[in-house]
Each structure stands twice: as C-alpha cells, then as structure tokens.
NUBASE-819129 format. One record per atom (N, C-alpha, C): residue in one letter; x, y, z. Coordinates in steps of 0.05 Angstrom, whole numbers, padded with zeros to 5 digits, always signed. Example, Ala and Ser with C-alpha at 12.3 -4.5 7.8 and 13.67 -1.06 7.14 Angstrom:
2
A+00264-00114+00156
A+00246-00090+00156
A+00264-00066+00156
S+00257-00045+00142
S+00273-00021+00143
S+00258+00001+00157
END
This chain:
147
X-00066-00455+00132
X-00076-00431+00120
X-00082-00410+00141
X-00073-00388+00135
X-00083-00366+00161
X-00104-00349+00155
X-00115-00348+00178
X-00139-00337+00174
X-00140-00302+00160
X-00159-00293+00162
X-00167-00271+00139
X-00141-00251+00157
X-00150-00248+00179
X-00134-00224+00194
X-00112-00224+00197
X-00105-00251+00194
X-00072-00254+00203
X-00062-00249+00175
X-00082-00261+00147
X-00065-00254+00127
X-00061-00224+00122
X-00087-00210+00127
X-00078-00174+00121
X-00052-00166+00130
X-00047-00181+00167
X-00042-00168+00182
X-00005-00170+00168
X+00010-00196+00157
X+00028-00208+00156
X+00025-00195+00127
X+00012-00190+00112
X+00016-00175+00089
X+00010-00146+00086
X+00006-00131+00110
X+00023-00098+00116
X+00051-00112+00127
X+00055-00127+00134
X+00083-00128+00149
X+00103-00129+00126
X+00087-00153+00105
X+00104-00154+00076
X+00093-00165+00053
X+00091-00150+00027
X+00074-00163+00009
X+00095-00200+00014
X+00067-00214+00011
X+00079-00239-00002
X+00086-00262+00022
X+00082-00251+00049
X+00089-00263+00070
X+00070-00277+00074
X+00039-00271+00075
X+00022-00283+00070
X+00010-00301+00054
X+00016-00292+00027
X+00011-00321+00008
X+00037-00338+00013
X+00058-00338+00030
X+00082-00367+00035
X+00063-00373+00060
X+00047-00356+00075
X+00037-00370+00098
X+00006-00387+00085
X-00005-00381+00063
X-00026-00384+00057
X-00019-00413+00029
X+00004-00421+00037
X+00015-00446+00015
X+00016-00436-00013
X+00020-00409-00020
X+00024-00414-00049
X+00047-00400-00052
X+00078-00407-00052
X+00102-00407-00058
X+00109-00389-00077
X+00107-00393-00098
X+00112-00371-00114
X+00100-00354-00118
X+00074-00343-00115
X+00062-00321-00106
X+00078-00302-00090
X+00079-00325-00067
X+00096-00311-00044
X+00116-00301-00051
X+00139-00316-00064
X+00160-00300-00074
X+00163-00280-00096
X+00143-00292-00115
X+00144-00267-00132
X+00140-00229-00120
X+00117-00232-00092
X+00107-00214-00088
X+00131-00201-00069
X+00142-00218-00055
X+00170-00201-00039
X+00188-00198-00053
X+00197-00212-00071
X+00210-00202-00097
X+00213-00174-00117
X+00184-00164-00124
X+00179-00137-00125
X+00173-00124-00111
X+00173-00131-00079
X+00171-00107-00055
X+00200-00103-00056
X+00216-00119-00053
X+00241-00114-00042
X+00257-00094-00074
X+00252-00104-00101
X+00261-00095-00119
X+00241-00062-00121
X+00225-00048-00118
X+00210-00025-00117
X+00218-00009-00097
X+00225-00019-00069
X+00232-00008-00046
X+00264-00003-00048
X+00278-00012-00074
X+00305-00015-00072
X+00307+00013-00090
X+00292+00008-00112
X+00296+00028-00128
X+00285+00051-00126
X+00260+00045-00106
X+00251+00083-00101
X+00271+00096-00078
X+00279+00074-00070
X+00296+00088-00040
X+00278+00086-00021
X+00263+00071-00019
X+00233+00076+00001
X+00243+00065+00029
X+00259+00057+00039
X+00273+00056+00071
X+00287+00079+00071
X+00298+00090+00054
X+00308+00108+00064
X+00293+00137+00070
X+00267+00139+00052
X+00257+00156+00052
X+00239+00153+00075
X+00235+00133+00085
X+00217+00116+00116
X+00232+00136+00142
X+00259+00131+00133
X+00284+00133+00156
X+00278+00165+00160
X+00281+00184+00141
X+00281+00212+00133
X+00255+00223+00152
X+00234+00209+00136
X+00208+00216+00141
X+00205+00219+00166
X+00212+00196+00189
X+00209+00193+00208
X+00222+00212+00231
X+00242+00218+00212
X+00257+00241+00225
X+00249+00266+00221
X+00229+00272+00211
X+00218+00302+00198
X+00231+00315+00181
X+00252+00301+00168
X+00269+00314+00140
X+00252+00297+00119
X+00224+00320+00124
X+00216+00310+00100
X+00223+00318+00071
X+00236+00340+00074
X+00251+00348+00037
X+00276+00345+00038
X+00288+00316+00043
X+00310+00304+00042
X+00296+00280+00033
X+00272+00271+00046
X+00261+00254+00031
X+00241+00254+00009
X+00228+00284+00002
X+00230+00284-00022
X+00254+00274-00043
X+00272+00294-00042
X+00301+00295-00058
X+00308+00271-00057
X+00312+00254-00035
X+00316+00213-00042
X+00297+00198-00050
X+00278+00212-00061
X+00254+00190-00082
X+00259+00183-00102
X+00250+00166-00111
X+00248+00160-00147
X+00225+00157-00144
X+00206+00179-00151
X+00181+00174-00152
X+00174+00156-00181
X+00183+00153-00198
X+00181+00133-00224
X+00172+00106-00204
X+00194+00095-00195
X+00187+00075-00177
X+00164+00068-00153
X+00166+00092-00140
X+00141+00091-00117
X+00123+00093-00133
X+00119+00100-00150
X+00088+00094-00161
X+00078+00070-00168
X+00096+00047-00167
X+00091+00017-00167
X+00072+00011-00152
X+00088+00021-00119
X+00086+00011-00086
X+00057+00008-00080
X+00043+00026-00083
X+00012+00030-00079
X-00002-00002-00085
X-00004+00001-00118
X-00014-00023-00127
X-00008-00055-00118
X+00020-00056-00117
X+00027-00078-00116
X+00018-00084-00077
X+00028-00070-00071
X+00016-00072-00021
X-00007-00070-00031
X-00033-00057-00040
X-00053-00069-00040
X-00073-00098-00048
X-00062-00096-00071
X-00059-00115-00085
X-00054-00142-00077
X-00029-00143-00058
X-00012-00171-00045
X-00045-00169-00017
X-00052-00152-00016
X-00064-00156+00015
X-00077-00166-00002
X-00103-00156-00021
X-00124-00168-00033
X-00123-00191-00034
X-00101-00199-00045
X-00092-00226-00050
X-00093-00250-00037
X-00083-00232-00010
X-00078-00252+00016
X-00105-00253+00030
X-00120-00237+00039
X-00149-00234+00049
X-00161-00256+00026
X-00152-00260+00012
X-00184-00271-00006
X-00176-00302-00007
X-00147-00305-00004
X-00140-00331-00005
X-00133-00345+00018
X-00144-00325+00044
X-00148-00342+00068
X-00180-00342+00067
X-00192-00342+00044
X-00220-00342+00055
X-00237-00314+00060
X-00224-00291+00051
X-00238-00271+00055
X-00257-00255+00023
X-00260-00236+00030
X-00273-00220+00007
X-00301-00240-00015
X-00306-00262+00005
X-00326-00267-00015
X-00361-00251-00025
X-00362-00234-00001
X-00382-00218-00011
X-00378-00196-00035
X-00402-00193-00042
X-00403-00178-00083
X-00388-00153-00069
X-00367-00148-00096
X-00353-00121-00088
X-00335-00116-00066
X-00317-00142-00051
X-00307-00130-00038
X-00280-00128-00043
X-00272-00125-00061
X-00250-00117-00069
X-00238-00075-00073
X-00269-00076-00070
X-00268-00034-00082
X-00252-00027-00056
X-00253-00023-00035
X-00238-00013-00017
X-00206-00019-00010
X-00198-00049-00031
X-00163-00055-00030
X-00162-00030-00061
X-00185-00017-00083
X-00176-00017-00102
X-00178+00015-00098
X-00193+00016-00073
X-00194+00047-00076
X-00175+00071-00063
X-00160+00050-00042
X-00137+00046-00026
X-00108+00051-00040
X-00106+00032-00056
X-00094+00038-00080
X-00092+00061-00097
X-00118+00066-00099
X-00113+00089-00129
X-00114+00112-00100
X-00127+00121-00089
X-00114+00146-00071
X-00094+00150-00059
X-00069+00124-00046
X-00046+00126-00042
X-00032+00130-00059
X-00036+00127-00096
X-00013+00126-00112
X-00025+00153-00119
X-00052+00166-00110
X-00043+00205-00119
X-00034+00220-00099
X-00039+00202-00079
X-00018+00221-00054
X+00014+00220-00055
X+00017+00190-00069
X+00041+00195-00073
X+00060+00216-00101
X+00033+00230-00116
X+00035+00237-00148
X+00045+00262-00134
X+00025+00279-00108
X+00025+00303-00097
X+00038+00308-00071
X+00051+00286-00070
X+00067+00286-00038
X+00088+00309-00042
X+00099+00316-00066
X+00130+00337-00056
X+00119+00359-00063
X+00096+00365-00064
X+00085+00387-00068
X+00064+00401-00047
X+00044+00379-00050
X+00024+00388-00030
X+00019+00393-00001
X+00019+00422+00011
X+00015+00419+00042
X-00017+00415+00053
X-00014+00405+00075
X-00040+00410+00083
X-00041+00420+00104
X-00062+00444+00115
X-00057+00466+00140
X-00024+00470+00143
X-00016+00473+00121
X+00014+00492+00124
X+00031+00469+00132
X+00028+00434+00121
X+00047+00416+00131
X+00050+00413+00105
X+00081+00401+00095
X+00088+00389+00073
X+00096+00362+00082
X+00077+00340+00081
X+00071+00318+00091
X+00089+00297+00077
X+00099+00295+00054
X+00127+00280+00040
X+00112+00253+00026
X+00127+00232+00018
X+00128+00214-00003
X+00112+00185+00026
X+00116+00193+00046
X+00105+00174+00070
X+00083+00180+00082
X+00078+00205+00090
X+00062+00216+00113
X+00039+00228+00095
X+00033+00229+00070
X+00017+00242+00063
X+00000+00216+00043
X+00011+00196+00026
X+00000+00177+00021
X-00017+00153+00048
X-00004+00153+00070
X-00005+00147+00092
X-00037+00148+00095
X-00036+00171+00102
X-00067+00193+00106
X-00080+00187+00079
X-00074+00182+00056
X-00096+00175+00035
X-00105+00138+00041
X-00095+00135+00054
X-00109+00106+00053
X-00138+00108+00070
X-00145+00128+00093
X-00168+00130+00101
X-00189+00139+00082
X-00189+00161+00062
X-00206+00168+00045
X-00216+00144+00022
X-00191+00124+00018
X-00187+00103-00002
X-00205+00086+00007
X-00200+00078+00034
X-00224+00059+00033
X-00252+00074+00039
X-00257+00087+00052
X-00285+00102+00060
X-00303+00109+00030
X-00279+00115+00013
X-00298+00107-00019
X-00301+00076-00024
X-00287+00066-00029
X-00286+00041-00038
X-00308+00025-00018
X-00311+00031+00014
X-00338+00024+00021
X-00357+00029+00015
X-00357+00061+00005
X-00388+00075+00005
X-00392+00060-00029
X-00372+00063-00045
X-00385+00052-00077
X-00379+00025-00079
X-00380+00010-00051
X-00390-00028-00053
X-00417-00022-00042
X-00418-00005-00027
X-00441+00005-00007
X-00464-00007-00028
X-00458+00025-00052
X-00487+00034-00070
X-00487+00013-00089
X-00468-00005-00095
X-00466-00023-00115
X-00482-00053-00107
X-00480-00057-00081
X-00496-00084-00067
X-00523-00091-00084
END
C-alpha cells in the first residue's frame, strides 16, 4: 500500500494509478478508464499541447467543453480516493478541500473561453489550473470553521 503522498502524488500523475498501487484493481481501472475516455473526448492533450504553446484560442476552439466538465470531479475525486485509501483524510471534514478543488476548477473550466484576467485570456488549462489554489484555501477555511 503506498503511503498518503505517494498516493496523491501518482494520482495527479493519473486518476487510478494509485488505487492499482493501493490493491484495489478495479477501482484502478475503472478510474483510468474514464480518464483516458474524458480526455479522449474533450480533446484535453490536445488542448494541453495548444495551451502550452500559448494558442490558447485554438485551444479554446479544440474543446468539448460538454466533456471537460467531467475532468474536475472525477481527478479530484480519484485523488480523494487514493489519499484516504492509503490511510489519509481521517480527520472530521477532510474531504472539503478535494471537494472544493473540484467545484472551482469545473467553474474555471465553465469561464475559461471567456474570462480574462489583468487582460490574459487564460484558456480551458491555465485558468482552471489557477482555480485549484482558491478551491482548496476554501475547502480549508470551511473544514477550518466546521471542526
């Protein structure tokens, strides 16, 4: 079984890699199963590829945002999964910061082909990216007041 960090760490790398490292098999595969099927159908490597290149309204225009709106839930979700089943998250509430992570990357992803910030149009990568800091800093502060 791997420990808490290695499972986060191996589940940013890939939902699901962690629960095959953490012995539960079909978990595991179910969860790279719908990474690989969500990332197929939003175009989300290709929009990685774009992004990276600063064509970010080429990677708007290659989204299926229908699909990326999966992505959020499920990568949080698989980490939750994996942290708690190497042994993590047993203190009350600590799940609000995988859940708050979640719900602010899937509105960055709602406002990514639209919204600039200081005059940047930050895209379907670079701007959900940046919502994962606000996602958890709530999700700590309302486990915080909830203790």
């Amino acid at each position: 079984m791997a420990n808490k960090k290695e499972a986060l760490l191996w589940s940013i790398a890939l939902p699901g890699f962690s629960q095959l490292l953490n012995g539960k098999p079909l978990k595991g595969i179910v969860f790279v199963f719908l990474e690989v099927l969500i990332n197929v159908q939003a175009n989300f490597n290709e929009i990685i590829i774009l992004s990276f290149h600063g064509e970010i309204e080429k990677a708007i225009e290659h989204t299926d945002y229908q699909w990326l709106m999966f992505y959020p839930c499920l990568y949080f979700f698989a980490m939750w999964d994996a942290f708690k089943d190497a042994g993590g998250g047993k203190e009350k509430y600590a799940f609000l910061p995988f859940v708050f992570s979640a719900y602010f990357v899937t509105v960055g992803c709602i406002f990514s082909s639209h919204l600039s910030l200081f005059g940047i149009l930050f895209g379907p990568v670079w701007l959900p990216i940046l919502c994962v800091v606000p996602g958890l800093a709530v999700g700590a502060f309302i486990k915080y007041l909830m203790r």
